[in-house]
Backbone as CSV, one residue per row, in Angstrom:
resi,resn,N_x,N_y,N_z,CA_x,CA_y,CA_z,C_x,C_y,C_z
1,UNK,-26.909,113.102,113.098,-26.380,112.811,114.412,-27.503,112.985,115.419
2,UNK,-27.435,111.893,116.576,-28.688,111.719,117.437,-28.295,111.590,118.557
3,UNK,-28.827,111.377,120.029,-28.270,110.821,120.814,-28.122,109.502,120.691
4,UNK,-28.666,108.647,120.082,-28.781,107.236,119.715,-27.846,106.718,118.725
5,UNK,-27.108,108.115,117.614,-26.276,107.267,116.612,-24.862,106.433,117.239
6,UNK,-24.821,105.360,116.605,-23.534,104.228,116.880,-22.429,105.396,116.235
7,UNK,-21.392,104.659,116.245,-19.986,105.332,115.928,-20.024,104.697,114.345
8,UNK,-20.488,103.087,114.522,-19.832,102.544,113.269,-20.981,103.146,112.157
9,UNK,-22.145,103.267,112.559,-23.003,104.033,111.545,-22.815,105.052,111.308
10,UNK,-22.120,106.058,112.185,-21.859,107.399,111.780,-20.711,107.223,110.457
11,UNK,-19.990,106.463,110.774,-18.859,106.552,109.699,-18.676,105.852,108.702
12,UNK,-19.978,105.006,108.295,-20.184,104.014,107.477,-19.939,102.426,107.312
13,UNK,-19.420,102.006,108.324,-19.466,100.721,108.416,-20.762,100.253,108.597
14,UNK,-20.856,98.597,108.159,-22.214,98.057,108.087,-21.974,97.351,109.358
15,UNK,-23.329,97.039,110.118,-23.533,96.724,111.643,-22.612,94.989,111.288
16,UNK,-22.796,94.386,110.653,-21.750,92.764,110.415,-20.742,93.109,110.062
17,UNK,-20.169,94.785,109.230,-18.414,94.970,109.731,-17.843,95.763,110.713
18,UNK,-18.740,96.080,111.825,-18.268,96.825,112.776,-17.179,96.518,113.443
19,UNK,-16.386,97.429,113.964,-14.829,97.460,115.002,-15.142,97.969,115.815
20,UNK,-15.946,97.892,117.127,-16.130,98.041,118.296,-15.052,98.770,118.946
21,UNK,-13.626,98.069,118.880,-12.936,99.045,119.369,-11.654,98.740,118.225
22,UNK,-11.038,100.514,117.991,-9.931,99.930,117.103,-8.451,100.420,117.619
23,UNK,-7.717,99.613,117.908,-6.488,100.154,119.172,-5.285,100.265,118.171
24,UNK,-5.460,100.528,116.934,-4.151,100.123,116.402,-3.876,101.841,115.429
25,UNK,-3.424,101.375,114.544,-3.737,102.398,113.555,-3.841,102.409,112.351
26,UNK,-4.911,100.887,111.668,-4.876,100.793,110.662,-6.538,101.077,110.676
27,UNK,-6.715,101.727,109.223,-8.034,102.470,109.255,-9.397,101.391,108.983
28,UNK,-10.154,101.349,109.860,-11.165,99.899,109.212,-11.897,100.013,108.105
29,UNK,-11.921,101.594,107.842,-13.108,101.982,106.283,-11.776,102.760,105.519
30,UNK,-10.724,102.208,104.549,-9.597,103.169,103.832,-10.017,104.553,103.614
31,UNK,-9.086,105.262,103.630,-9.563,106.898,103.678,-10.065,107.691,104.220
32,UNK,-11.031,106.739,105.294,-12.063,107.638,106.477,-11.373,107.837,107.286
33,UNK,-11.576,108.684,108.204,-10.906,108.749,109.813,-12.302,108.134,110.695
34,UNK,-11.474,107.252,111.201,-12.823,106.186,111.641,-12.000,105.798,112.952
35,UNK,-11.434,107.022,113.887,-11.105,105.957,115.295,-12.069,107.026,116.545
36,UNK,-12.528,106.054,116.767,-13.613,105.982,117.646,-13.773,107.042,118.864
37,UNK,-14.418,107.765,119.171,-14.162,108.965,120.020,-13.656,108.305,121.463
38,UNK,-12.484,109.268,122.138,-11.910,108.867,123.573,-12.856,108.332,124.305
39,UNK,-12.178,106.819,124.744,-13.099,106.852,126.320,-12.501,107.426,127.363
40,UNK,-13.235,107.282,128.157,-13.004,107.756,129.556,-13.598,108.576,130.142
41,UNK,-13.645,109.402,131.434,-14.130,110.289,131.918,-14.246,111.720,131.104
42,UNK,-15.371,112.551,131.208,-15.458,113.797,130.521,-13.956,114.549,130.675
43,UNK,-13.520,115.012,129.561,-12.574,115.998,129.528,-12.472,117.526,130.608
44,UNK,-11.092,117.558,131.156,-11.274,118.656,131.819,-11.720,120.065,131.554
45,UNK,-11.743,120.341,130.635,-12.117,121.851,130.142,-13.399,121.318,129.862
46,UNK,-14.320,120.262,129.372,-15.591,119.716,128.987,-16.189,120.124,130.602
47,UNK,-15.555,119.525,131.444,-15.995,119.083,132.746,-16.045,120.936,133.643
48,UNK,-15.072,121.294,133.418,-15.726,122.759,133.843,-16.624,123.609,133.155
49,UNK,-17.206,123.350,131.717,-17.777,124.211,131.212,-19.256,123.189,131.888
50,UNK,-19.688,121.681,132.081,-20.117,121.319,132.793,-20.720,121.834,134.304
51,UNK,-19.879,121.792,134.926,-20.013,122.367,136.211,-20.664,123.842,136.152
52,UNK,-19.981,124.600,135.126,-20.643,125.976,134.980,-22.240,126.100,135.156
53,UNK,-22.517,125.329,134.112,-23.643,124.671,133.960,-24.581,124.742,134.611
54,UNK,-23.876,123.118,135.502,-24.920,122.838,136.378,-25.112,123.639,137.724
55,UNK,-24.030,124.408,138.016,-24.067,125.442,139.177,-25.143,126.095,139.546
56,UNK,-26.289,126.472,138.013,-27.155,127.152,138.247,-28.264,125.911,138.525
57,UNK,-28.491,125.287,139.000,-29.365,123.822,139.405,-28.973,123.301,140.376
58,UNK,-28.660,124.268,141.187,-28.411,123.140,142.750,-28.327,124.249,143.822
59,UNK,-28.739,124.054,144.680,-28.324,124.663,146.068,-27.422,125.118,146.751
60,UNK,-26.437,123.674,146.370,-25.142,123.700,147.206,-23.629,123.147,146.445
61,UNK,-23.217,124.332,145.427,-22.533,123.817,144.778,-21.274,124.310,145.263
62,UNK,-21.384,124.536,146.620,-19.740,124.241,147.439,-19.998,123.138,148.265
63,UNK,-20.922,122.024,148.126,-20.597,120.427,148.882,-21.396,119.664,147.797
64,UNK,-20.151,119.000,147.190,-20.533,117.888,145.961,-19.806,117.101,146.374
65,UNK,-20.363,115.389,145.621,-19.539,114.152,145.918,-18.902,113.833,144.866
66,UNK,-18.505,113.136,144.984,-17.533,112.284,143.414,-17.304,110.837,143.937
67,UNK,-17.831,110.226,142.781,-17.149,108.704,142.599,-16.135,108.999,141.611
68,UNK,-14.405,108.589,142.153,-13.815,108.239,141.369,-12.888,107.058,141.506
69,UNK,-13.013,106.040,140.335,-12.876,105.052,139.936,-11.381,104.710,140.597
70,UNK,-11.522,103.892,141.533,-10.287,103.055,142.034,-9.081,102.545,141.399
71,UNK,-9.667,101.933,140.386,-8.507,101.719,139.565,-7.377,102.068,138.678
72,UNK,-7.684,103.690,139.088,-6.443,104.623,138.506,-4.986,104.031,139.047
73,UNK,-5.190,104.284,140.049,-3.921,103.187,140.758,-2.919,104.259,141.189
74,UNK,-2.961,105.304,140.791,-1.418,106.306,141.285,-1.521,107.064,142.279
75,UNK,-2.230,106.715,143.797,-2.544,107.563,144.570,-2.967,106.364,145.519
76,UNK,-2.179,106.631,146.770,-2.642,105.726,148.055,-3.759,106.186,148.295
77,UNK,-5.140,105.549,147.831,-6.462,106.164,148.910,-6.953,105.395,150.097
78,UNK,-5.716,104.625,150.918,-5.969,104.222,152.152,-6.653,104.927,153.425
79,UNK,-7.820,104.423,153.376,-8.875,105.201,154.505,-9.571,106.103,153.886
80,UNK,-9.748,106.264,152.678,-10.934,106.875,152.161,-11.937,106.060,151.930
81,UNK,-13.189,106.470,152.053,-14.481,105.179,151.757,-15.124,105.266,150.429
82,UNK,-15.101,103.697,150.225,-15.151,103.154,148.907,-16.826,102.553,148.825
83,UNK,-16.947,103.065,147.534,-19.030,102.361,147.401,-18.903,101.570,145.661
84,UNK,-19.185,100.518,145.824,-19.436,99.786,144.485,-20.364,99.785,143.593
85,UNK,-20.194,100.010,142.477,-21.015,100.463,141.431,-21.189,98.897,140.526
86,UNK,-22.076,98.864,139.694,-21.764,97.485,138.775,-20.396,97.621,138.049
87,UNK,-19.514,96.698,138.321,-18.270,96.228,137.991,-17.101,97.016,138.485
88,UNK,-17.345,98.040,139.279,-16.071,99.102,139.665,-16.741,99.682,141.253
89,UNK,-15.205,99.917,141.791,-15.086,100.225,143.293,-14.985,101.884,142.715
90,UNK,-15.905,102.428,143.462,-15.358,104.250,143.895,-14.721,104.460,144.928
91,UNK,-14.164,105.417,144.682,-13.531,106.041,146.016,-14.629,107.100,146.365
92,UNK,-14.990,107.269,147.321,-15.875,108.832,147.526,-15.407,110.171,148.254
93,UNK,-15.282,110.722,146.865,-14.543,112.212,147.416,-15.642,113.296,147.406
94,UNK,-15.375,114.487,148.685,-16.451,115.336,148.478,-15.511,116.501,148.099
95,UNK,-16.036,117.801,147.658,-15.859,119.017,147.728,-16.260,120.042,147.132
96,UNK,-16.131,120.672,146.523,-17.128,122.160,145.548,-17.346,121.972,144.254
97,UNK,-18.062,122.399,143.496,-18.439,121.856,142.295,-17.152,122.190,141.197
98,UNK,-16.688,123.598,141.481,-15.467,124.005,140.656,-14.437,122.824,140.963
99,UNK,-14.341,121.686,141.775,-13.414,120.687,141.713,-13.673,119.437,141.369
100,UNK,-14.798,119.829,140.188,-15.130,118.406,139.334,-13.998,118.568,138.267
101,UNK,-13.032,119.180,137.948,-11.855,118.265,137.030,-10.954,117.776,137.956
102,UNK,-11.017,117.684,139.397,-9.661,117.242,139.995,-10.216,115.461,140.160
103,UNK,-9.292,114.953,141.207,-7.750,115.743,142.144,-7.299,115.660,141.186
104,UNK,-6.593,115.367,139.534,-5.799,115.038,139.063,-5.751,115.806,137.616
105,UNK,-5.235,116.539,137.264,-5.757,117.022,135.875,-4.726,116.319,134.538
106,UNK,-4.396,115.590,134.712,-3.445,114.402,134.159,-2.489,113.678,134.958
107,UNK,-2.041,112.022,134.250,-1.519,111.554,135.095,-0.438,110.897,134.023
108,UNK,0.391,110.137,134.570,1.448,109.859,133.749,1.358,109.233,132.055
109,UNK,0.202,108.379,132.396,-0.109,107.498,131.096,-1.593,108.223,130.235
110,UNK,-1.640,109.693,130.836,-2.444,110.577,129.343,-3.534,110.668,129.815
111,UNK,-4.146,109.514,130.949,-5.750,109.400,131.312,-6.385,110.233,132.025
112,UNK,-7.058,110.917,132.190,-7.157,111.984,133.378,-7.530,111.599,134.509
113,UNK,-7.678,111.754,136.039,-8.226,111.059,136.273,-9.601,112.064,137.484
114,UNK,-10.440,112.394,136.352,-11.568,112.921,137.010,-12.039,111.796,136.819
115,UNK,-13.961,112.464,138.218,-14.418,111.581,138.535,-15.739,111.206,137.501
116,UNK,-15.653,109.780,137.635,-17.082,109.178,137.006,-18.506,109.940,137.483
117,UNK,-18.690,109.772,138.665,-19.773,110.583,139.154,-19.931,111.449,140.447
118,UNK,-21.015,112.372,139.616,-20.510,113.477,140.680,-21.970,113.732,141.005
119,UNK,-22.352,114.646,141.838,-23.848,114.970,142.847,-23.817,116.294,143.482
120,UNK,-24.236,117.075,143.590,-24.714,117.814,144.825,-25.349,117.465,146.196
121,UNK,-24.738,118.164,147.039,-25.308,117.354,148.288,-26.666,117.697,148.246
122,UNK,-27.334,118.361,147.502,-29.027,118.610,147.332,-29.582,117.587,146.619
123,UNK,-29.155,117.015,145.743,-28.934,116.311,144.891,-30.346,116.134,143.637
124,UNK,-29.730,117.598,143.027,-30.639,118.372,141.715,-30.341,117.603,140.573
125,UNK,-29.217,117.145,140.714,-29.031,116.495,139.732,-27.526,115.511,139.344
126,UNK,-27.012,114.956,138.972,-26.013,113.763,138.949,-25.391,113.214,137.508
127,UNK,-23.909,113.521,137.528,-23.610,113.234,136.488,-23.025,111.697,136.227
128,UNK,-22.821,111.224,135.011,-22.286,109.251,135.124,-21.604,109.214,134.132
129,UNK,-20.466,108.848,134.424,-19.512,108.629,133.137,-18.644,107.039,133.215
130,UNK,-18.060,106.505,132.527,-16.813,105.410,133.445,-16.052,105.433,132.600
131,UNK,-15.230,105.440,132.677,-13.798,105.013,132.064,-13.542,103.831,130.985
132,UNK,-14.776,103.419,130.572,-14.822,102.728,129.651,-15.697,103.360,128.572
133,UNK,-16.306,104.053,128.632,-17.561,104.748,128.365,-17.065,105.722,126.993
134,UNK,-17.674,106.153,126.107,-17.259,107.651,125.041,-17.973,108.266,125.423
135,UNK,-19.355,108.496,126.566,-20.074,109.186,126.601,-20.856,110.088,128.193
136,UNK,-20.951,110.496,128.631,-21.065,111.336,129.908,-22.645,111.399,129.925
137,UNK,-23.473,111.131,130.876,-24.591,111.446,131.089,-25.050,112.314,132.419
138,UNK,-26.003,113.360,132.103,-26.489,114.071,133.089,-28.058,113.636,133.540
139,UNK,-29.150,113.263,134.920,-29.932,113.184,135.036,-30.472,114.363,135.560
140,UNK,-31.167,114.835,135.619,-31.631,116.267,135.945,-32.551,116.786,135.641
141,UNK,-33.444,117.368,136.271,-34.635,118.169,135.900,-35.105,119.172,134.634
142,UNK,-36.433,118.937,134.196,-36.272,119.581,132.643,-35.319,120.604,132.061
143,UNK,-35.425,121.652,133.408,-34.845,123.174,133.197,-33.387,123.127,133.096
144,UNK,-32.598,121.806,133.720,-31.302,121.576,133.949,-31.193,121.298,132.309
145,UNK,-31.427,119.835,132.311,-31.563,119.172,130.978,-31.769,120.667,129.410
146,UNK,-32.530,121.503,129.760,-33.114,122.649,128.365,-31.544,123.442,128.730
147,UNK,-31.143,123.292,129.733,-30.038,124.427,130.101,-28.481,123.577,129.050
148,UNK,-28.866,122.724,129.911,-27.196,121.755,129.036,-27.315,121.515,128.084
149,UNK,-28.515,121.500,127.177,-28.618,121.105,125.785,-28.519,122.878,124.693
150,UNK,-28.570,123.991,125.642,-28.526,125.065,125.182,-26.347,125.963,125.144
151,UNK,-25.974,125.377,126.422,-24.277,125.738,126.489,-23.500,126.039,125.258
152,UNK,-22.993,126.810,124.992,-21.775,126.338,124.330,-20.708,125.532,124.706
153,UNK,-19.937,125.141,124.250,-18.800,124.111,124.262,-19.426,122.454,125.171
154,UNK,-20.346,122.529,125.125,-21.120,120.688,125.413,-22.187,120.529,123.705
155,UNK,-21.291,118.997,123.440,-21.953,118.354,122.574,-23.452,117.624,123.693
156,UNK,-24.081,117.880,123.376,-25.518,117.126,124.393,-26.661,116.736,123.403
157,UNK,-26.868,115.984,124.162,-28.172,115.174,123.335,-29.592,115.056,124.461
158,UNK,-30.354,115.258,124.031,-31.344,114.945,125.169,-31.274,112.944,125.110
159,UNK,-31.652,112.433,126.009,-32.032,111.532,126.461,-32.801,110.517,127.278
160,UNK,-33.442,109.245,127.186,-34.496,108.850,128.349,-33.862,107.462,128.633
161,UNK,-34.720,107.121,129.989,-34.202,106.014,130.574,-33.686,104.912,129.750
162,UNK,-34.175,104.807,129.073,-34.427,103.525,127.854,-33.567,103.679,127.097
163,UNK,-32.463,105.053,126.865,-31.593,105.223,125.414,-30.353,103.655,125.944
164,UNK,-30.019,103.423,124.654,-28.651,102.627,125.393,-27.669,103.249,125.294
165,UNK,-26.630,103.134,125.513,-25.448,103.696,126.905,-24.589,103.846,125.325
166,UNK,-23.791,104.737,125.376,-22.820,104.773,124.680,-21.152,105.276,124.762
C-alpha cells in the first residue's frame, strides 16, 4: 500500500477489468470484498482527529474557513457567499478549527455534510477533499506533513504535486 495504489490493484483486478465504481452488491472479483472505499468528505471522528493535528501548525485556529459544497441541498444558504471551484459552487463558512466536522454531523440520506476545504486564516496550511473523492488531502509544511503522517487514527500517505488524485 502507497499513496499512489489504485483500489482495483489493491484488490486484484486487472487495469482492462476494472469497476471504477461498484453501486450494487454484486462482488466484481467472487469472494473478495472489493467495494470501493466511501466517497465523500473526510469522516467526522477522521476530521477531528485531523484538526487535532493540524492545531499545532497554525496561528489561528479559532478563525478558519470552509468550503462547503452547495449541493448538499438541505439548508437555505441564502446570503451566504459562494466561490467556485472546478465543477462545484462553495458556500464559505468561517469559524474555529474544532468546527471542521460541522454544521452538520449527518443528514437525512447518511452523507455528512462537512466541509471539502478548510484553511486557517494564517493560512499554514489547507485541507481538499470533494464529495466525489475516497481521498482527503493536506498541503502543508514539512513539519505539518512529518506530524500527520506520524497521528494515530489518520491513514496518510505522504504526497507531491504530481501524485494523481484519488
Amino acid at each position: 500500500m502507497s499513496a499512489t495504489t489504485a483500489w482495483h490493484a489493491l484488490i486484484g483486478v486487472r487495469d482492462e477489468d476494472r469497476l471504477v465504481h461498484r453501486n450494487d452488491d454484486t462482488p466484481a472479483v467472487p469472494g473478495v470484498w472489493d467495494e470501493h472505499p466511501q466517497e465523500g468528505p473526510v469522516p467526522a471522528d477522521v476530521a477531528r482527529t485531523l484538526a487535532g493535528a493540524l492545531a499545532r501548525h497554525t496561528g489561528t485556529p479559532d478563525r478558519c474557513w470552509y468550503g462547503l459544497w452547495e449541493g448538499y441541498g438541505h439548508y437555505d444558504w441564502d446570503g451566504v457567499p459562494v466561490f467556485r471551484t472546478p465543477g462545484r459552487d462553495e458556500i464559505l463558512l468561517s469559524g474555529s478549527l474544532a468546527d471542521a466536522d460541522s454544521p452538520q454531523r449527518g443528514s437525512d440520506d447518511g452523507m455528512p455534510e462537512i466541509p471539502d476545504l478548510w484553511w486557517p486564516e494564517d493560512r499554514a496550511w489547507c485541507v481538499g477533499g470533494d464529495v466525489d473523492l475516497v481521498s482527503t488531502y493536506v498541503g502543508g509544511s514539512a513539519a505539518c506533513v512529518a506530524d500527520l503522517l506520524a497521528t494515530p487514527g489518520l491513514e496518510a500517505y505522504a504526497v507531491t504535486e504530481t501524485s494523481r488524485l484519488c
